[in-house]
VEXDREN-2710 file (C-alpha; in Angstrom, 1 decimal):
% VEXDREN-2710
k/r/px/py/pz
1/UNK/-23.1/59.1/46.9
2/UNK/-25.3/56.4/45.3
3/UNK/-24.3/53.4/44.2
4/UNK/-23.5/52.3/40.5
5/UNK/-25.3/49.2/39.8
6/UNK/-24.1/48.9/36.5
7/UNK/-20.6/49.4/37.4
8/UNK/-21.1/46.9/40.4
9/UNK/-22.8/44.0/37.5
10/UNK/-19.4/45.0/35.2
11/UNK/-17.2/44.9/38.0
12/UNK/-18.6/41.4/39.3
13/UNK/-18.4/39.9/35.4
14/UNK/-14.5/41.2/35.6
15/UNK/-13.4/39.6/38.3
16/UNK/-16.0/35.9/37.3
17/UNK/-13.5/36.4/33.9
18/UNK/-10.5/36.6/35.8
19/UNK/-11.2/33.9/38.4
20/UNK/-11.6/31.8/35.3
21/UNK/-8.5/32.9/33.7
22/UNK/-6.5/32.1/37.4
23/UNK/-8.9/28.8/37.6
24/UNK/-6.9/27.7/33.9
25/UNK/-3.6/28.7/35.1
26/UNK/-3.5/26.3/37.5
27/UNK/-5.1/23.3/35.8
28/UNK/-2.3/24.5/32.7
29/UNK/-0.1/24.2/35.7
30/UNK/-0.7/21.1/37.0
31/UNK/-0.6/19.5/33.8
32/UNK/2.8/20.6/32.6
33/UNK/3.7/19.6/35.9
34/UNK/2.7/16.3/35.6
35/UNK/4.5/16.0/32.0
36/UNK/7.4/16.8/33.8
37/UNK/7.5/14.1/35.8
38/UNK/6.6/11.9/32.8
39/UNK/9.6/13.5/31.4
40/UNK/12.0/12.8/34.5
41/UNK/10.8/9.4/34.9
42/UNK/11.3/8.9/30.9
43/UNK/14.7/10.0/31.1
44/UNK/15.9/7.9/34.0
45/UNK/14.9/4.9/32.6
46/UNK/16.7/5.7/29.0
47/UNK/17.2/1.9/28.6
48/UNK/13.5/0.3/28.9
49/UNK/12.4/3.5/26.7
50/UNK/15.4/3.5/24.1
51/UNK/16.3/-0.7/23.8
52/UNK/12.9/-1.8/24.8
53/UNK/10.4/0.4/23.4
54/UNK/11.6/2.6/20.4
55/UNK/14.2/0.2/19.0
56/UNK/11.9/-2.5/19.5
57/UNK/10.3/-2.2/16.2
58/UNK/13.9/-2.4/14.6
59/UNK/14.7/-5.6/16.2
60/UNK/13.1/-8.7/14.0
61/UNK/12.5/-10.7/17.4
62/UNK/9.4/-7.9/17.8
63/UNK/6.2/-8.6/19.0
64/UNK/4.3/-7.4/15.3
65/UNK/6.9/-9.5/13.2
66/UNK/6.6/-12.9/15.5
67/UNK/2.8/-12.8/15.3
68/UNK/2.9/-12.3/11.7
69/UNK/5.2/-15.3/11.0
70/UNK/3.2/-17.3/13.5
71/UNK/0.0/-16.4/11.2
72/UNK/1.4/-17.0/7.5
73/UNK/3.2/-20.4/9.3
74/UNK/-0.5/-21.7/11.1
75/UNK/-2.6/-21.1/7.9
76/UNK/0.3/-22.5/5.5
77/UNK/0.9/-18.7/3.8
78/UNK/4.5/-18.1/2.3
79/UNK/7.5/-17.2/4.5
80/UNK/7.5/-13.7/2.8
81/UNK/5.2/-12.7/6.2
82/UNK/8.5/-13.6/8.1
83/UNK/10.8/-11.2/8.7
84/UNK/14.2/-12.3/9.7
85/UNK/16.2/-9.0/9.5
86/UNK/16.1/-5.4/9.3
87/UNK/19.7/-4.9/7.6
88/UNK/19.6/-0.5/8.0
89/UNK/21.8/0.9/10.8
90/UNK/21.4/3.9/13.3
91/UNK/23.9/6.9/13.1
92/UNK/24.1/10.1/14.7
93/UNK/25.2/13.1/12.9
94/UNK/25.2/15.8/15.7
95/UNK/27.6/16.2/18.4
96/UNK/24.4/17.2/20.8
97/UNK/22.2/14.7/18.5
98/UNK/22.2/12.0/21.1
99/UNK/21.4/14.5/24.2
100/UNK/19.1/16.3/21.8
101/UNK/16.7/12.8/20.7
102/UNK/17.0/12.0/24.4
103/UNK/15.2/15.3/25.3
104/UNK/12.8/15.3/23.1
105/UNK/11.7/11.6/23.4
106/UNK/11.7/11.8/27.4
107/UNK/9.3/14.8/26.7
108/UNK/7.0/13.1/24.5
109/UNK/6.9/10.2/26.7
110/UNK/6.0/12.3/29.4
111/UNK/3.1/14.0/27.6
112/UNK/1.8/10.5/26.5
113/UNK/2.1/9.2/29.9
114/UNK/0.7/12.4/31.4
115/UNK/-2.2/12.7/28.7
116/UNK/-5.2/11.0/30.9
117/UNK/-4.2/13.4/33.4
118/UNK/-4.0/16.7/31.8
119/UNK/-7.9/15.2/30.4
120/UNK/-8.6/15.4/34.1
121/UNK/-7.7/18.8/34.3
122/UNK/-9.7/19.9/31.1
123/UNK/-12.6/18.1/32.6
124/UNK/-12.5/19.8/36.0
125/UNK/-11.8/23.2/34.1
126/UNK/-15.0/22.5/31.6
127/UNK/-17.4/20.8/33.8
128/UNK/-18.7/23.8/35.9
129/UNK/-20.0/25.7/33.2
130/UNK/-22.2/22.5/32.6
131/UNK/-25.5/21.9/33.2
132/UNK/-26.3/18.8/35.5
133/UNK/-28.0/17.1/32.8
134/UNK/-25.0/17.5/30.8
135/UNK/-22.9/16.4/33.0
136/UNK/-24.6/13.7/33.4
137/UNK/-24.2/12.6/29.9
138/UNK/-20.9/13.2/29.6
139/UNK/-19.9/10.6/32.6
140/UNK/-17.1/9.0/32.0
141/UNK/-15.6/11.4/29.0
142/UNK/-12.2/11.4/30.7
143/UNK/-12.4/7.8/31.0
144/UNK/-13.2/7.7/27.0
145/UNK/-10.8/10.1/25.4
146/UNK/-8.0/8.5/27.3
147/UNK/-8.7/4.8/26.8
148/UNK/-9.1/6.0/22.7
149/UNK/-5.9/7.7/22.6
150/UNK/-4.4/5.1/24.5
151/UNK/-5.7/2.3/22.0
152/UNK/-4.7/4.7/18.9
153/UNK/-1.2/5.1/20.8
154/UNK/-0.7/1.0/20.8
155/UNK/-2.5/0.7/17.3
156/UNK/0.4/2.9/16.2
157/UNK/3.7/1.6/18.0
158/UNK/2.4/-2.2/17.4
159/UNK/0.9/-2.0/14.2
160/UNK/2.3/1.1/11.8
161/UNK/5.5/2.0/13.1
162/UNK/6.9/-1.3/12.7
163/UNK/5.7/-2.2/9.1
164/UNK/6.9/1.8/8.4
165/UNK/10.3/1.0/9.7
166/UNK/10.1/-2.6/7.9
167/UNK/9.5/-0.9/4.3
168/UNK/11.2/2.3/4.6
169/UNK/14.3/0.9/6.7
170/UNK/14.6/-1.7/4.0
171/UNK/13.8/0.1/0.7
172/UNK/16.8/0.4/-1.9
173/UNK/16.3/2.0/-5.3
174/UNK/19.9/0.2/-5.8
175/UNK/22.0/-2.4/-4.2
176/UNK/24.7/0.1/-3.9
177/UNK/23.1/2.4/-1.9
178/UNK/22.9/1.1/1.6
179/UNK/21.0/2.4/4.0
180/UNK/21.9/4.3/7.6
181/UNK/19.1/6.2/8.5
182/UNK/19.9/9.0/11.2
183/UNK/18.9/8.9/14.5
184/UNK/16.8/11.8/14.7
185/UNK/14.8/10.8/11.3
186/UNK/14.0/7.6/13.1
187/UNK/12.4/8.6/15.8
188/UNK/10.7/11.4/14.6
189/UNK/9.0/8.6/12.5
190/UNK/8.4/6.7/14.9
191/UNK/6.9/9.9/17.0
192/UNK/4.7/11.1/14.8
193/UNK/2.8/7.9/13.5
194/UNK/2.4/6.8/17.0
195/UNK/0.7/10.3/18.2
196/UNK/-1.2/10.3/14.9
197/UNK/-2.6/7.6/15.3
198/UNK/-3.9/7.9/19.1
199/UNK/-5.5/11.4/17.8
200/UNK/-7.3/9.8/15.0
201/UNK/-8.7/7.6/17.6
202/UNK/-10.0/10.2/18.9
203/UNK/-12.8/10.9/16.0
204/UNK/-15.8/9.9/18.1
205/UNK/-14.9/12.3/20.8
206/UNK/-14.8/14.6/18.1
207/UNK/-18.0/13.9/16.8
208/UNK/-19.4/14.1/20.3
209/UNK/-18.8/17.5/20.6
210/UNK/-19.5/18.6/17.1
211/UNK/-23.3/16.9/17.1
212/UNK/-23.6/18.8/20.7
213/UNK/-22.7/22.2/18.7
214/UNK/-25.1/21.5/15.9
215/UNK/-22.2/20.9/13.7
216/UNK/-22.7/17.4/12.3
217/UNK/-25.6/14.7/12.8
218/UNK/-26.0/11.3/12.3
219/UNK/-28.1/11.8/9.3
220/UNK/-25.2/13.8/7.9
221/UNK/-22.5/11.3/9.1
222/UNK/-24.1/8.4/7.0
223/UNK/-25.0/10.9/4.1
224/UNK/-21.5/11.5/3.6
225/UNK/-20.3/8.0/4.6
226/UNK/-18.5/7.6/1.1
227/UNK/-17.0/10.3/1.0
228/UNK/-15.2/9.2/4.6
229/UNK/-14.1/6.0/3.1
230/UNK/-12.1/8.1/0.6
231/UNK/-11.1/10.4/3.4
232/UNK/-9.6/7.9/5.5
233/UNK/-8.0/5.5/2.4
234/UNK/-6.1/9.0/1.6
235/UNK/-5.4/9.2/5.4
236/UNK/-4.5/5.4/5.7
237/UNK/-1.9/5.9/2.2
238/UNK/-0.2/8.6/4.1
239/UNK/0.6/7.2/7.2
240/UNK/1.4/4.0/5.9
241/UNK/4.5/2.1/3.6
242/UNK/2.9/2.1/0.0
243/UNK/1.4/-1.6/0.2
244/UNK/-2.3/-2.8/0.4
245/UNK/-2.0/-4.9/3.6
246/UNK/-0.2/-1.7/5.6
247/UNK/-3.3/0.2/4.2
248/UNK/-5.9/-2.1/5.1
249/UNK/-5.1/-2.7/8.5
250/UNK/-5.1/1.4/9.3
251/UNK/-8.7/1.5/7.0
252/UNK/-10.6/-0.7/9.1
253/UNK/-10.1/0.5/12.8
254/UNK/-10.4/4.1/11.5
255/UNK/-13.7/2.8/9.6
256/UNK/-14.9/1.1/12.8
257/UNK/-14.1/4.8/14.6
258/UNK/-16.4/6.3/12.1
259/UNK/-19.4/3.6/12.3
260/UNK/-18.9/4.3/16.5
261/UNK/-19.1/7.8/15.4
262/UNK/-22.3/7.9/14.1
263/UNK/-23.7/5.6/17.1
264/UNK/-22.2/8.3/19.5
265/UNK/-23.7/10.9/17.4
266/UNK/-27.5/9.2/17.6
267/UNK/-27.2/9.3/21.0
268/UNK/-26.2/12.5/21.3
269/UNK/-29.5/13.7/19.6
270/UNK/-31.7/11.2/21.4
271/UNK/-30.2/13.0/24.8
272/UNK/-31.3/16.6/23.5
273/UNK/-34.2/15.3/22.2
274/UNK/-35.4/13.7/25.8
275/UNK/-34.0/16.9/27.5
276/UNK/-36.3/18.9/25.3
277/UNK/-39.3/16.2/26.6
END
């Protein structure tokens, strides 16, 4: 009997597809692994992450509220930049609330702490099908898209989440209404700006991979330059307490993201173009 080569080619591309899909399974593996221990760590040390950390934005001795009253006080601005209490208690409404918040924060620290790792993985999973030129161009990407996410992490928990919790702890549509916000709403809150914002930081990553598709160019990027500016105000009103210094301070780091955008973006192109050379 002779040989099939067509089925041998078909059989060969099978089994490249499913060494790949065995090859992800364990880099998927690894990483969950490693948010695990993120997790169990996270956990254990309930006190630093609870009292230090996530309450720390509650607590008008923090960082964000000393620097501001150390500004307005050095350039002779009012004492309204001083904020000497946050009068809103914590209450839990849930018999497993508690347990339930402590889960689900000792999982999201994990995956924060875990996140330059699993970028690792997704590099080491990615970077074979490369070509060596590309490769080369892309040194240092895992270095990148972690130290953005990380800055866009601390942007967050230093800079939003407090003036958030500042505006929206204090906020009273009457002086009869007091407020007790619930344990799970407040960390949620706290949550979600913080991740938000270390993914936003991630926009020239982003545009990396979009001008390498053919999506976007830097031509395009300035183009449409205004428009962003409306793009990210909108974004900036969303994410922050309704007040023009809250906005302000998310508009300019996300407008300096977009500017590094379009640098990344040139050189992008100027790569292709000398690879083409």
């Amino acid at each position: 009997m002779s040989a099939d080569p067509h089925g041998s080619l078909k059989e060969a591309a099978e089994m490249s597809f499913l060494d790949h899909l065995e090859a992800l399974r364990w880099h998927v593996m690894r990483s969950v692994i490693a948010i695990f221990i993120g997790a169990v760590a996270a956990f254990f040390a309930k006190d630093f992450v609870f009292d230090t950390i996530l309450l720390g934005p509650k607590n008008p001795d923090f960082w964000t509220y000393r620097t501001l009253c150390d500004f307005a006080s050095r350039f002779g601005l009012s004492d309204l930049m001083c904020i000497r209490e946050i009068p809103f208690g914590l209450i839990n409404t849930s018999m497993s609330g508690q347990f339930t918040t402590h889960m689900m924060v000792s999982f999201l620290t994990g995956l924060v702490l875990a996140f330059p790792y699993m970028v690792w993985e997704i590099w080491r999973f990615v970077s074979p099908g490369l070509h060596a030129h590309e490769r080369r161009y892309a040194t240092g990407m895992v270095f990148y898209v972690s130290l953005l996410f990380m800055l866009g992490v601390l942007f967050g928990y230093y800079m939003i989440a407090p003036m958030s919790v500042n505006f929206l702890g204090t906020y009273q549509v009457s002086g009869q209404v007091q407020n007790m916000i619930d344990l799970d709403s407040y960390f949620s809150t706290i949550a979600t700006l913080v991740l938000a914002c270390g993914l936003m930081f991630e926009m020239p990553v982003l545009m990396y991979f979009l001008t390498k598709i053919g999506v976007v160019s830097p031509e395009f990027l300035r183009n449409y330059r205004k428009h962003a500016v409306v793009v990210i105000l909108i974004i900036a009103a969303i994410i922050t307490p309704p007040d023009v210094v809250s906005q302000i301070l998310v508009f300019f780091p996300l407008m300096l993201l977009y500017e590094l955008s379009i640098f990344v973006s040139v050189i992008v192109i100027r790569n292709k173009e000398q690879t083409r050379g």
